[in-house]
matplotlib code that plots the C-alpha trace (Angstrom):
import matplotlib.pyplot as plt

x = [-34.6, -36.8, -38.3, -35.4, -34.2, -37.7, -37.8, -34.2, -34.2, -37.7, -35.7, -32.4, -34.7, -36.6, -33.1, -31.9, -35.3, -34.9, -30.7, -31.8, -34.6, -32.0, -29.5, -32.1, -33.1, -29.4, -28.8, -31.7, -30.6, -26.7, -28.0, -30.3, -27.2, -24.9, -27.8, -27.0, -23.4, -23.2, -25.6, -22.9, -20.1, -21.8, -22.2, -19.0, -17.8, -19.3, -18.2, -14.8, -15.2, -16.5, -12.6, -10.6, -10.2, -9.2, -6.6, -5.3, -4.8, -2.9, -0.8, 0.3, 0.7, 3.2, 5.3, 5.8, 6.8, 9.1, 10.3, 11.1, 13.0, 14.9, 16.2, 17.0, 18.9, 20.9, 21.9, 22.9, 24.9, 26.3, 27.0, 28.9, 30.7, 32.1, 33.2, 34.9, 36.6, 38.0, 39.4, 41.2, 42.2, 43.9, 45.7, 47.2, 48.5, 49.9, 52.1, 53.1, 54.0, 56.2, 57.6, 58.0, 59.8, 62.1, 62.7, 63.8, 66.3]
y = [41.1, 42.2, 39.3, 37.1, 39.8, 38.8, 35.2, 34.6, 35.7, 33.4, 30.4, 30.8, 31.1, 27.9, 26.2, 27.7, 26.8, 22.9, 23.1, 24.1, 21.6, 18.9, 19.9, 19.7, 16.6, 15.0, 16.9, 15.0, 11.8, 12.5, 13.3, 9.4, 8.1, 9.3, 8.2, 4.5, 4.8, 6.2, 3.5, 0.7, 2.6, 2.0, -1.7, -2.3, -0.5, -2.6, -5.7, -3.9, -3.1, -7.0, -8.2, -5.9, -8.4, -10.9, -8.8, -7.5, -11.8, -12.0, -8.9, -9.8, -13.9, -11.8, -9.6, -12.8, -15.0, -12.2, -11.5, -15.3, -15.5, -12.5, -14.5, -17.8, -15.7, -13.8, -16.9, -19.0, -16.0, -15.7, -19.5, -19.0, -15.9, -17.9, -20.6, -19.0, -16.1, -19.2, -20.0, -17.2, -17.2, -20.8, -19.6, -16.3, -18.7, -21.1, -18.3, -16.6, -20.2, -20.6, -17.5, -18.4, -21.3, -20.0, -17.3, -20.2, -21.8]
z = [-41.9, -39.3, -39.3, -38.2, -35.7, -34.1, -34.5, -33.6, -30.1, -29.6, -31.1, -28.5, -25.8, -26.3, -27.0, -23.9, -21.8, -23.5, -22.0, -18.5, -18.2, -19.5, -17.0, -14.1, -15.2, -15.2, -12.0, -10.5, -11.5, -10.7, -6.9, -7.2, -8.2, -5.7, -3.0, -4.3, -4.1, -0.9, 0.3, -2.0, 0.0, 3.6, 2.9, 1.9, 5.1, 7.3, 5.7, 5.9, 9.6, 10.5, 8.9, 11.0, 13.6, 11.3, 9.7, 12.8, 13.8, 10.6, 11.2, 14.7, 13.3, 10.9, 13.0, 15.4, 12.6, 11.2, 14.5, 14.9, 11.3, 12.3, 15.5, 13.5, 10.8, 13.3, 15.2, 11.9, 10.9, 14.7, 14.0, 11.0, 11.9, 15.1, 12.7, 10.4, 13.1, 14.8, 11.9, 11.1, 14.7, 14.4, 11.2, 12.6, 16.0, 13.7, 12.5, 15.8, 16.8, 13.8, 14.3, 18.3, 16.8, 14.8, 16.9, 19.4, 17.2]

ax = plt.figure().add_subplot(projection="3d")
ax.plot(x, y, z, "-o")
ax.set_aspect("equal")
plt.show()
């Protein structure tokens, strides 16, 4: 029994010495790794940065040819609202002139 009181302590240590050497080691390699990605992430940055201008030309190319749609529309509907309106105009004359009419007679 004393025996394994002695020998059980020596055998947690040496687990716990092979744990932390483990960990240093992935920590190690975690930090190389994140070295590559931040250098991945800085190249894709700049090719990033060198399309702004081009997706700034298609944004205003965009807002002008939404801007132009929202003229056309709101002239057709202008159009059509005139058209019928007049319409409705001629109908409700028709009947004050038929009631003129008979109001005559």
């Amino acid at each position: 029994m004393i025996f394994l009181q002695e020998l059980l302590p020596i055998i947690i240590y040496v687990l716990l010495i092979i744990l932390l050497v483990i960990g240093i080691i992935l920590g190690v390699k975690a930090i190389s790794a994140l070295g590559k990605v931040e250098k991945v992430v800085d190249d894709v940055n700049k090719k990033v940065e060198s399309l702004n201008g081009f997706f700034s030309i298609i944004d205003f190319t965009t807002d002008k040819i939404v801007s132009l749609s929202n003229h056309l529309i709101d002239g057709i509907v202008m159009a059509f609202s005139k058209l019928f309106s007049r319409k409705k105009k001629t109908k409700e004359s028709k009947v004050k002139e038929n009631e003129e009419w008979e109001n005559e007679e």
